[in-house]
C-alpha positions in Angstrom: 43.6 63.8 -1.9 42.8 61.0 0.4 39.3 59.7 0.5 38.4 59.5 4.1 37.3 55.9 5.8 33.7 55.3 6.6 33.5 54.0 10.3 31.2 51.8 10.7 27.8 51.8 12.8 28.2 49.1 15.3 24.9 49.7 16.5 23.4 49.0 13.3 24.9 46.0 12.7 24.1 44.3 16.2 20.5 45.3 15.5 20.4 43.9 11.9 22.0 40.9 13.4 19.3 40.4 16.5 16.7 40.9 13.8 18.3 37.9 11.8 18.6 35.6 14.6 15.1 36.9 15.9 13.7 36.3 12.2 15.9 32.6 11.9 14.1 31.8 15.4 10.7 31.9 14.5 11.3 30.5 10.8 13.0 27.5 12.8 10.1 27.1 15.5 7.2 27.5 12.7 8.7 24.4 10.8 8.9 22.7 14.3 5.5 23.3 14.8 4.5 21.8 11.5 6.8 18.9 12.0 5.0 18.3 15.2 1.5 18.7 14.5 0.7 16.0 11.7 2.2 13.6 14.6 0.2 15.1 17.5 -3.1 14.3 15.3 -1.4 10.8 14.7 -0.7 10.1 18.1 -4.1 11.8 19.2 -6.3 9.4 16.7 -4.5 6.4 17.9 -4.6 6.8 21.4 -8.7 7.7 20.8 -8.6 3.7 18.9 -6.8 2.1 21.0 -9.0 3.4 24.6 -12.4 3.1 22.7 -11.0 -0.3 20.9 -9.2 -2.2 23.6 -11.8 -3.4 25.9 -13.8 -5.3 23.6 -10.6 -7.1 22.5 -10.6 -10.7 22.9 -10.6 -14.8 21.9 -13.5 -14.4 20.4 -13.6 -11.6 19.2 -10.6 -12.0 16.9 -11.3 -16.0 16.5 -14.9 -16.0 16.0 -17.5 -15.2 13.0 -20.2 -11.9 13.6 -23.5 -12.9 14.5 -26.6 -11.3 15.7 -26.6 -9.3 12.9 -23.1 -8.4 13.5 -23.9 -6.9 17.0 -22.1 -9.5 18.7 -19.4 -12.3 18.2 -16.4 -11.7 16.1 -14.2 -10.3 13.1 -12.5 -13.4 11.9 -13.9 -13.8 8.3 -12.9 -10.0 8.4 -9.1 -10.5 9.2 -9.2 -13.3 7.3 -10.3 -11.8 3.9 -8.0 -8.7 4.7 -5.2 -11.2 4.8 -5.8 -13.0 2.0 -6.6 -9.9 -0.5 -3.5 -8.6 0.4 -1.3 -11.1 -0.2 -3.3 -12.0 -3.5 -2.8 -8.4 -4.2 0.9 -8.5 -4.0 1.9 -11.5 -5.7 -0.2 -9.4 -8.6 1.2 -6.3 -8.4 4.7 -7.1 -7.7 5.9 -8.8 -10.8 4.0 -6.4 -12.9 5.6 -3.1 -11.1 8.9 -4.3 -11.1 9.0 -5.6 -14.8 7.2 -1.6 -15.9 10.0 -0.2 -13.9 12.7 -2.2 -15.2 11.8 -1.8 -18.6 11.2 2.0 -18.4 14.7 2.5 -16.6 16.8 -0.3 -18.4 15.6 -0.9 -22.0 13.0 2.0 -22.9 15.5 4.7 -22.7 14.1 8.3 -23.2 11.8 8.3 -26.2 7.9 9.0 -26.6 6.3 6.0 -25.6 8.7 5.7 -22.2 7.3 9.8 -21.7 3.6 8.5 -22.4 4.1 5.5 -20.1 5.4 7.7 -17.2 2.6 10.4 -17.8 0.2 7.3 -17.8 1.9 6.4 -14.4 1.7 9.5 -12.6 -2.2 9.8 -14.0 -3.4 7.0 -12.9 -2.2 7.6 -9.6 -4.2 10.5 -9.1 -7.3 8.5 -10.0 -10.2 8.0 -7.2 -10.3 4.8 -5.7 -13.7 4.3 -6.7 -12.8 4.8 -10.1 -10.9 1.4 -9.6 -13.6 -0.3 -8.1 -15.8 0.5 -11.4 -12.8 -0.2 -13.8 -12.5 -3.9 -11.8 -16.5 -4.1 -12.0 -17.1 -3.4 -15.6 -13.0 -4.8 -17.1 -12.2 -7.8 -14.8 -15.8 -9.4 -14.3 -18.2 -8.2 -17.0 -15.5 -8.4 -19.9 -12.8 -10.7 -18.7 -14.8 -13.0 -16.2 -18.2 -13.2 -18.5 -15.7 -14.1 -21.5 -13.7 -16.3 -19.6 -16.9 -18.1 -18.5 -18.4 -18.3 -22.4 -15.3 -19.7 -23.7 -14.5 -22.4 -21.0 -18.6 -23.0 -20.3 -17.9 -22.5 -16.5 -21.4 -21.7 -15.9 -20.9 -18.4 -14.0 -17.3 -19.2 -12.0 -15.2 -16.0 -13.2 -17.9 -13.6 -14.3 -18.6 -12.9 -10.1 -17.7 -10.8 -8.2 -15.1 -12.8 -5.9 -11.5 -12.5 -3.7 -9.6 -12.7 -7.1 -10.9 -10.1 -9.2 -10.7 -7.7 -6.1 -7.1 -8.6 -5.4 -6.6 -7.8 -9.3 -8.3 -4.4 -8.6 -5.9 -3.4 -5.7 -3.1 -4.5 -7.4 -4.4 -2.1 -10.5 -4.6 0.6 -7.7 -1.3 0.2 -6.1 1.0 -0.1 -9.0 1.8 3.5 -10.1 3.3 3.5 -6.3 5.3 0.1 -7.0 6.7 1.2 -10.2 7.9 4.6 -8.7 9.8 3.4 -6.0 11.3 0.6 -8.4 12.1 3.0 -10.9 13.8 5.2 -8.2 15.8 2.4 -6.6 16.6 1.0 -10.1 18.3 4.8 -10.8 19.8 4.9 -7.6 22.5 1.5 -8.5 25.5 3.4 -10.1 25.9 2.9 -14.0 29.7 1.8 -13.4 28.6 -1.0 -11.6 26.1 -1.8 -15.0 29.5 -0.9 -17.2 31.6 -3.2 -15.2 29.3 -6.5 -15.6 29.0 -5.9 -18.8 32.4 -5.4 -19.5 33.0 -8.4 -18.0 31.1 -10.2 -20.7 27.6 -10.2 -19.3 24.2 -9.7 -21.0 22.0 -7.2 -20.6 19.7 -9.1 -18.5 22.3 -11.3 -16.7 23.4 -7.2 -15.7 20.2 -6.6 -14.7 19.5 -10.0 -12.5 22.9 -10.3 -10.7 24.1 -6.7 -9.9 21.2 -3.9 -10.8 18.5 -6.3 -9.1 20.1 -7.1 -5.4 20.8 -3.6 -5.2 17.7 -2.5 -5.4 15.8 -4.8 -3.4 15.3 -2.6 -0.6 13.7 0.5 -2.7 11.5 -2.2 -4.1 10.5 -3.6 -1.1 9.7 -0.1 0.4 7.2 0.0 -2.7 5.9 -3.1 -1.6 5.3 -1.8 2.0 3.8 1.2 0.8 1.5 -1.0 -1.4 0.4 -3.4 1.9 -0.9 -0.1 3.3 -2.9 1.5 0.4 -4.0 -1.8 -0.5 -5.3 -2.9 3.3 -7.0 0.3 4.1 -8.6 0.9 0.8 -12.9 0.2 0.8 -14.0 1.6 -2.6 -12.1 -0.7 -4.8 -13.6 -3.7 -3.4 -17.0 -2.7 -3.0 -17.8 -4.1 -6.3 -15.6 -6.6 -6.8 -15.8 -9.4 -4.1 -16.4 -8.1 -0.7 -19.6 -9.3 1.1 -21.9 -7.4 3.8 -22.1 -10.9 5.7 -20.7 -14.3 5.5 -19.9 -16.3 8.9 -17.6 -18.9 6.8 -14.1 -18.2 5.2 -13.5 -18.3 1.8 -11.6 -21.8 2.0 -11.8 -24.9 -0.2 -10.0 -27.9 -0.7 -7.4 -29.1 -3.4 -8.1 -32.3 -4.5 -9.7 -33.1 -1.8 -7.6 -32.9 0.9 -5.4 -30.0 1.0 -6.8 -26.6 2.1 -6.5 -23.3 0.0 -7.6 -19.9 -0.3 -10.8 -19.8 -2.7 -10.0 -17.2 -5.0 -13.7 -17.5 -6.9 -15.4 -16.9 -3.3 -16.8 -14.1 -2.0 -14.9 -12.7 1.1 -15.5 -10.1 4.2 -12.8 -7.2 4.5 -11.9 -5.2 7.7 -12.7 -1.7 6.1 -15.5 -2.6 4.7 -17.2 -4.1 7.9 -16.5 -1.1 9.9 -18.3 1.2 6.9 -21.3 -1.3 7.5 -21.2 -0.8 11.1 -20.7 2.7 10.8 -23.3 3.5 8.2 -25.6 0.2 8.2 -25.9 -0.7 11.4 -30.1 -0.6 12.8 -27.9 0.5 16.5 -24.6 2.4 15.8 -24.6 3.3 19.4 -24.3 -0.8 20.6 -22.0 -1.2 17.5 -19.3 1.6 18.3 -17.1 -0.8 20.4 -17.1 -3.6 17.3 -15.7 -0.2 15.2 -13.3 1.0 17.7 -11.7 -2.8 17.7 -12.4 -3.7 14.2 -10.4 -0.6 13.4 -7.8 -1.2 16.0 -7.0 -4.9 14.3 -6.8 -3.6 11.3 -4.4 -0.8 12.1 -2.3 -3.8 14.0 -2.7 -6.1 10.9 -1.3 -3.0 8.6 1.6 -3.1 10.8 2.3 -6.1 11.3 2.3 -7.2 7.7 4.6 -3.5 7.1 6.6 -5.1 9.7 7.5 -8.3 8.1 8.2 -6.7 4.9 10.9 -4.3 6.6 12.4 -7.0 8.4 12.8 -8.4 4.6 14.0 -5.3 3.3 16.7 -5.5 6.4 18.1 -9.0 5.5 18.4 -8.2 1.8 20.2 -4.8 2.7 22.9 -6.9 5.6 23.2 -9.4 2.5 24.4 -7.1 0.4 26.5 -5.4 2.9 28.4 -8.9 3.5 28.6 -9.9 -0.3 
């Protein structure tokens, strides 16, 4: 006896599919949505910076020391210190990250101490940035500055507060997200490219110099331009360490002499910290609200430009490698 065929319902299966496509719509135009709106808020903050910012703009403004109690003249020492901790900050961090990483993904292999290290990694960035402030208060100049000082009878050079123990605090800060992106760029290099070198009689560091390294080089500079960021906009580390309320001169000296230099053992002014002052310790915040807007607007600019130099880096090293 023959079984006989279920036709079937047309009509339900148009409807099922319109509720699918009706279901796959809105799914599609939610994530849009929340694609869209973190950029909206973006390009809504920046366009309230730059109109409140851009008037006040100028020579002076960017060339010239505050004065009248910072009510008037300008933001140099402010761009200047921002500069200089930065840079400090990298040429600290840097070397550090990039040795953890390579160690964790080249030599430490999976064991305890490389899981400990990682945990260690991920913890510490999850710690408040204030936390950092008081680790670079109470590690860098109470312990290793005051020592420093009793050992070498410097009087009271390194136990300060001052531009170098503040760039060592950032650098503290940013290196869980240096040794990340290493790490991840380090993995990213195929392991028959590792094989090959050292089948061809390499070492184990020759490997890791000559073919892992270059390979790399643009995951690790992406650290490094996520680093310039965090470390530039970052107040509470600094606080503590180095950064003044007020100082019209730059934190310049002179080697032997006659050449000028950064002066790591002086105190410095920072851009984020001067508009916290102006926003929270200023006798008229009405009068200062312009210096903020434009302080904030260089500083934004700064952040960009120094993100921009090290992505045109990143570029070269990643054509280089295409050629070679």
């Amino acid at each position: 006896m023959k079984t006989p065929l279920v036709k079937p319902n047309k009509d339900l299966y148009h409807n099922q599919m319109d509720k699918n496509k009706i279901t796959e719509a809105f799914w599609i135009f939610l994530t849009r949505v929340f694609t869209l709106f973190p950029l909206v808020c973006l390009f809504a903050l920046l366009a309230k910076i730059v109109l409140e910012g851009y008037g006040i703009i100028s020579w002076e403004f960017l060339f010239q020391p505050p004065k009248d109690g910072m009510e008037a003249g300008g933001i140099l020492p402010c761009i200047f210190g921002t500069i200089a901790i930065t840079l400090f900050m990298i040429l600290m961090a840097l070397p550090l990250g990039v040795g953890a990483a390579i160690y964790l993904v080249e030599y430490g292999g999976d064991n305890k101490l490389v899981r400990i290290i990682r945990a260690a990694v991920n913890n510490l960035a999850g710690v408040p940035s204030i936390v950092f402030g008081l680790f670079g208060l109470g590690f860098f100049i109470l312990f290793v500055g005051r020592n420093l000082d009793a050992v070498l009878n410097t009087g009271l050079l390194f136990g300060q507060p001052c531009l170098l123990w503040a760039s060592a605090t950032l650098a503290v800060l940013v290196l869980p997200v240096i040794i990340v992106s290493t790490e991840e760029a380090l993995n990213s290099v195929p392991q028959s490219h590792r094989d090959a070198a050292l089948a061809l009689g390499a070492t184990k560091w020759q490997t890791i110099w000559t073919v892992v390294l270059p390979q790399a080089r643009g995951g690790i500079l992406t650290g490094a331009i996520l680093s310039i960021s965090r470390g530039a906009g970052d107040t509470a580390p600094i606080l503590f360490t180095g950064c003044a309320y007020f100082l019209p001169h730059l934190p310049v000296t002179e080697l032997f002499g006659f050449i000028p230099m950064v002066n790591p053992f002086d105190q410095f002014m920072a851009l984020t910290y001067h508009i916290f002052i102006m926003a929270t310790q200023s006798i008229n915040v009405e009068r200062t609200l312009p210096i903020q807007y434009g302080t904030t607007l260089v500083l934004i600019a700064l952040t960009f430009l120094l993100n921009f130099f090290a992505i045109m880096l990143r570029i070269h090293f990643r054509k280089k490698l295409r050629v070679n």
